[in-house]
N, C-alpha and C positions, 0 to 999 in steps of 0.2 A: 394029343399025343404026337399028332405028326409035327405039329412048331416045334416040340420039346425036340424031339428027333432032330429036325433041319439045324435049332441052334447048337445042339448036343457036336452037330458034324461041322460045324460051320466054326467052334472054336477047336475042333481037335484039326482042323484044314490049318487053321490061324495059326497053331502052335507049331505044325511041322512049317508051314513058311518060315515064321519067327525063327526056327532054328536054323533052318538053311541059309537065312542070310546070315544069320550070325558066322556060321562056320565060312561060309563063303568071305564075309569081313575078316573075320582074324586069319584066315587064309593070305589072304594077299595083304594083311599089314605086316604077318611075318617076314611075307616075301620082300616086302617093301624095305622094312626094317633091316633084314638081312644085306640089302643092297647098298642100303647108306653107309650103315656098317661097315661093310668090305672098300669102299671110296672115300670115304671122312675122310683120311689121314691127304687124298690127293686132290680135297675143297680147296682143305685148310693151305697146303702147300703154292695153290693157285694165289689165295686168297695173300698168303702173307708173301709174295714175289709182286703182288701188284700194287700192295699198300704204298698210298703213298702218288700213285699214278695219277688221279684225278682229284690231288691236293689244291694241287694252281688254278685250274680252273671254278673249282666250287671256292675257293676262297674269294678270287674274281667277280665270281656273278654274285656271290653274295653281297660283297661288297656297292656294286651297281645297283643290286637293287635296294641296298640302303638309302643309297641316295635316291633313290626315284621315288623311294617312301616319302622320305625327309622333306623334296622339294613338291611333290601334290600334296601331300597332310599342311604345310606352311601356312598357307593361305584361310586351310580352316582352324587352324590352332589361334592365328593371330585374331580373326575373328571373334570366337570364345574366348579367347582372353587378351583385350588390348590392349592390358598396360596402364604405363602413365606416356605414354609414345617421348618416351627420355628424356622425360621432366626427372630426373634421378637426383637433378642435381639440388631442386629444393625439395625434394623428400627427410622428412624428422622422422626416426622410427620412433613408436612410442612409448620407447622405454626411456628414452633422451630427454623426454617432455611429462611435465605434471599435469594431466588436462584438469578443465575444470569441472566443479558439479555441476553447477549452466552454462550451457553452450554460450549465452549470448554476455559473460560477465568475462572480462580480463584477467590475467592470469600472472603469474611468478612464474617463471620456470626453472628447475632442478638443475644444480650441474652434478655433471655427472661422473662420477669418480672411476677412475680406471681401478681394476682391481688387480692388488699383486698377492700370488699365493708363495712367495718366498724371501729369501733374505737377497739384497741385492748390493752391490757394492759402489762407492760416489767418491770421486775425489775431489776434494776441496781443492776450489777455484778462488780467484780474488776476491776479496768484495763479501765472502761466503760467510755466515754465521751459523751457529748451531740452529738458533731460533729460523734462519731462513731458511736451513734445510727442510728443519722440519718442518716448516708450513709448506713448501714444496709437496713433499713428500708423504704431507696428513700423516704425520704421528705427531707424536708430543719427543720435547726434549730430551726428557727423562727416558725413555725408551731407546735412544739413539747412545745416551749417557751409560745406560746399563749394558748395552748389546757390544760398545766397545771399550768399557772400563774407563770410561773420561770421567776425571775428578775436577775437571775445570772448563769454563766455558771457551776456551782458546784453542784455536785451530791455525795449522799451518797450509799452506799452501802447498800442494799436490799430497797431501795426506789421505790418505784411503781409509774411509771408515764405509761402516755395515749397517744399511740401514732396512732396520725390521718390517716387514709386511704392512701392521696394523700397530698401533699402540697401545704395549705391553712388555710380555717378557719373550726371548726367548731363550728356552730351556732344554738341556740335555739330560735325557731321564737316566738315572742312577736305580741300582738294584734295589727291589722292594716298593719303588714308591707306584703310587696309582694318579689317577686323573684327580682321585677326590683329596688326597694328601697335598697335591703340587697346587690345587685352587685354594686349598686353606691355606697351604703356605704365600700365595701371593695375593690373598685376600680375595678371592673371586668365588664365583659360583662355580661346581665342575660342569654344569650345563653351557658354563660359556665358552670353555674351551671345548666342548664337542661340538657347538654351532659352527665354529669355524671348518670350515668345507675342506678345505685342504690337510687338515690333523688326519696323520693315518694310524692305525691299531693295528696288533695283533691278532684283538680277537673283536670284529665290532658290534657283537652281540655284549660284550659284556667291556668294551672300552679300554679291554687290558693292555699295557706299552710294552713294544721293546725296551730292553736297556742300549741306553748309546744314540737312541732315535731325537731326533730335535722335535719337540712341542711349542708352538706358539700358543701363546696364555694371553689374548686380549684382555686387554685394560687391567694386567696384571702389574701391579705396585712389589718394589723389592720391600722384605719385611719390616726394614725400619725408616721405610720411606710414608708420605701420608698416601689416603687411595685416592684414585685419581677421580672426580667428581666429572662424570659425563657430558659435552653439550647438548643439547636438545636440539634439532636442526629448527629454522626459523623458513618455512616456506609457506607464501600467502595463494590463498587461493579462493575462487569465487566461491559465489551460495553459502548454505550453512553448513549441509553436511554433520554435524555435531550430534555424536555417538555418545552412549552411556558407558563407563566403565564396567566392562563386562564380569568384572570380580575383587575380590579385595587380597590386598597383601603387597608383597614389597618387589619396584621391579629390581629384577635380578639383569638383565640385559635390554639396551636401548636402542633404537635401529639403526643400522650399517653396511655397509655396501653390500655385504655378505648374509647381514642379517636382517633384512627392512623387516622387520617386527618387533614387538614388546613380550618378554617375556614377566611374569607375574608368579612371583611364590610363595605359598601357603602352608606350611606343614597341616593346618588344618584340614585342609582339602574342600574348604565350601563350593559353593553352587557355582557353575557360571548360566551367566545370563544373555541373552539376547544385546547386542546394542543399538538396534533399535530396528526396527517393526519392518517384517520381510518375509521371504516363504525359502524353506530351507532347500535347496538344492540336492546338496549332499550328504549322507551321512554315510562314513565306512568305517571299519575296525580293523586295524594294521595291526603287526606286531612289527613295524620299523617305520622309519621316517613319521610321518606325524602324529601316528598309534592312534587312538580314537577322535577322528572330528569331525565336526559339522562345519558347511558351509553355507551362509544364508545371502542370498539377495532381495538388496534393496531399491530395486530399480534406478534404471541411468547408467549401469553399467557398474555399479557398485556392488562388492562382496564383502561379507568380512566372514575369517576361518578361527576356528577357537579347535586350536587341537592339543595332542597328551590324555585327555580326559578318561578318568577310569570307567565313568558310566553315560550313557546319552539316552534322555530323556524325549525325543523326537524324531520323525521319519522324516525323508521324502518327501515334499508337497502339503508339508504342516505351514499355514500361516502363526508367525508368532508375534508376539507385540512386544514393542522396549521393554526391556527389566525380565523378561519371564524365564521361569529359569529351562536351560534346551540339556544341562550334564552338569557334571560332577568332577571338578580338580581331578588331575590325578599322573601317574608318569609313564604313561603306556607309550609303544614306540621309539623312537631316537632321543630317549630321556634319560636325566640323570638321577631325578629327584621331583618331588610335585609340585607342579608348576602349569600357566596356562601359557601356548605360544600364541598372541593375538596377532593377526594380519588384516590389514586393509587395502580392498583390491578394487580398483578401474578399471575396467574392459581390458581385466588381467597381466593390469600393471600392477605390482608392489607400492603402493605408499607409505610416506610414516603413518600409525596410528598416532599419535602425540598431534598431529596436526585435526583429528580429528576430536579426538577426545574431550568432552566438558564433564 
C-alpha cells in the first residue's frame, strides 16, 4: 500500500510540474512573440537599407576561393585522369572507324558521311555537272532533277539550284493527305519516312502532318519515274562475324547515315530469331522509339537489337543459340506498320547488318 501510495503522489507531483512549465513556456513565447511582432516592420527596414552592402566582398572571396580550389584539386584530378597527355591529334573516335571482329586481322575503314537534315542551296561552278554534284553531295540525280524542276542535264554557270538532304523527294503536304498516302504515292514504305530524324509531326503519336510543312521522303521515286534500286554499302572487314537472318520478308529500308540498320516487313508477322548464339542483355517494352526489343550479346563487343516486336519470348540473362526464336514481328513503338528494325553493334558503334549477314 505504501508503493501504491508513494507512486499514486509521485505522478500527481509529475503532473503539476508538467503544467507549470508548460504555462511558464507559453508565458514567455507570448511575450517573445509579442516582441518580434511589435519590431518586424524595423528588421525588415534595417535589412532592405543594407542589401546589397556585403555584395562585393562575398562575390570576391568567393571567387578567390574558387581558385584556390581549382589550383590544389589540379594536381589530383590530373592524376585520376591522365589523359592522352595531348596526343589529340592522332586520336579516331570510334564512330569514324569500323573496328574489326579480331583485333589482330586488318581492317577497311568507313567513311564517314556528314549528315545534312535540310535543303541546302549550290551554285553551279565551272567544270560542274549534275552527276558531279550529286556524287558530291550523295543523292542521286534524279532527286536534284525533281527538287528544282530540270528537264535536262545542262546547267549554267552561277545558277542556284536546291540540293535535297538525302535521296528522294521533297514534298509540301497539301490538305488531307498522311504519311501513308505520300509513301504510296512515291513508292516507299511510310516507315521510311518516319526514320528520317529530322521529319517533324503534328501529333507524333500517331504521325499526323501539318499542311504547308515540307516532308522529305527518302528514296522516294516521282510516280512515273522507275524506283530507285538501293546500293548496299561494300565494307571489308576481319574475322567472320556471320549472322543468320533473324526473319523473313521483304527489306523495306537499307542502312544510312541516319538509319544504319535493316529494316524487314512481314504482314504475316512471323517469328524473329536469334542471329546467333549470345546471352540477352536487354529486354524492355516502350511504347515509342524502338517499342518492344531485345538486345543480345555476342562477345567482342558485339550486339545485335531486334526491335518493334509485338511479343518477346525471353528475359535478362537467357543464353540463346542461332535460329531460336527470342519474339514475334510486330509494330510497337515509333512504327508504322510490321516490320523488324535489325541493328548491328561494336562496342556501341552502329554497323551495317548486310555486312554481316549470310
Amino acid at each position: 500500500m505504501k508503493l501504491r501510495d508513494a507512486l499514486s503522489t509521485f505522478q500527481g507531483d509529475f503532473r503539476s510540474w508538467s503544467k507549470g512549465w508548460g504555462y511558464y513556456l507559453s508565458k514567455h513565447a507570448r511575450v517573445i512573440g509579442g516582441f518580434f511582432e511589435k519590431r518586424k516592420d524595423i528588421i525588415v527596414d534595417i535589412l532592405t537599407a543594407r542589401r546589397g552592402t556585403y555584395q562585393w566582398p562575398f562575390l570576391h572571396i568567393s571567387l578567390v576561393a574558387l581558385v584556390i580550389i581549382g589550383y590544389t584539386s589540379a594536381p589530383l584530378i590530373a592524376s585520376v585522369y591522365p589523359g592522352n597527355n595531348g596526343a589529340f591529334a592522332d586520336y579516331t573516335p570510334p564512330s569514324a572507324v569500323m573496328t574489326s571482329l579480331d583485333p589482330a586481322e586488318t581492317m577497311q575503314t568507313q567513311t564517314s558521311e556528314k549528315p545534312r537534315d535540310q535543303i541546302i542551296s549550290y551554285t553551279v561552278k565551272d567544270g560542274d555537272t549534275l552527276a558531279k554534284i550529286a556524287a558530291e553531295k550523295g543523292v542521286s540525280v534524279d532527286s536534284i532533277k525533281w527538287l528544282n524542276d530540270i528537264k535536262s542535264d545542262s546547267l549554267s554557270i552561277g545558277q542556284v539550284i536546291k540540293i535535297p538532304p538525302v535521296t528522294g523527294i521533297v514534298h509540301k503536304v497539301k490538305e488531307g493527305e498522311t504519311i501513308y498516302s505520300i509513301a504510296k504515292k512515291y513508292k516507299i514504305e511510310a516507315q521510311n519516312i518516319v526514320n528520317f530524324p529530322f521529319n517533324d509531326y503534328a501529333d507524333p503519336e500517331t504521325f499526323a502532318l501539318n499542311v504547308g510543312q515540307t516532308l522529305i521522303v527518302p528514296d522516294g521515286v516521282m510516280p512515273e519515274a522507275p524506283a530507285i534500286v538501293p546500293i548496299r554499302p561494300t565494307i571489308i572487314v576481319g574475322g567472320t562475324g556471320q549472322y543468320g537472318w533473324p526473319t523473313n520478308g521483304v527489306i523495306t529500308q537499307y542502312p544510312s547515315w541516319y538509319h544504319m540498320a535493316i529494316d524487314i516487313a512481314n504482314a504475316a508477322a512471323p517469328g524473329i530469331v536469334a542471329a546467333d548464339r549470345g546471352t540477352v542483355t536487354l529486354v524492355e517494352y516502350l511504347n515509342w522509339g524502338y517499342g518492344y526489343h531485345v538486345i543480345i550479346s555476342h562477345g567482342n563487343g558485339m550486339q545485335t537489337l531486334y526491335g518493334h516486336m509485338q511479343a518477346i519470348y525471353v528475359k535478362p540473362g537467357d543464353v540463346v543459340s542461332r535460329g531460336q526464336v527470342i519474339g514475334k514481328m510486330g509494330s510497337t513503338g515509333r512504327s508504322t506498320g510490321t516490320h523488324l528494325h535489325f541493328e548491328v553493334r561494336q562496342n556501341g558503334v552502329l554497323l551495317s547488318p548486310l555486312n554481316f549477314l549470310r
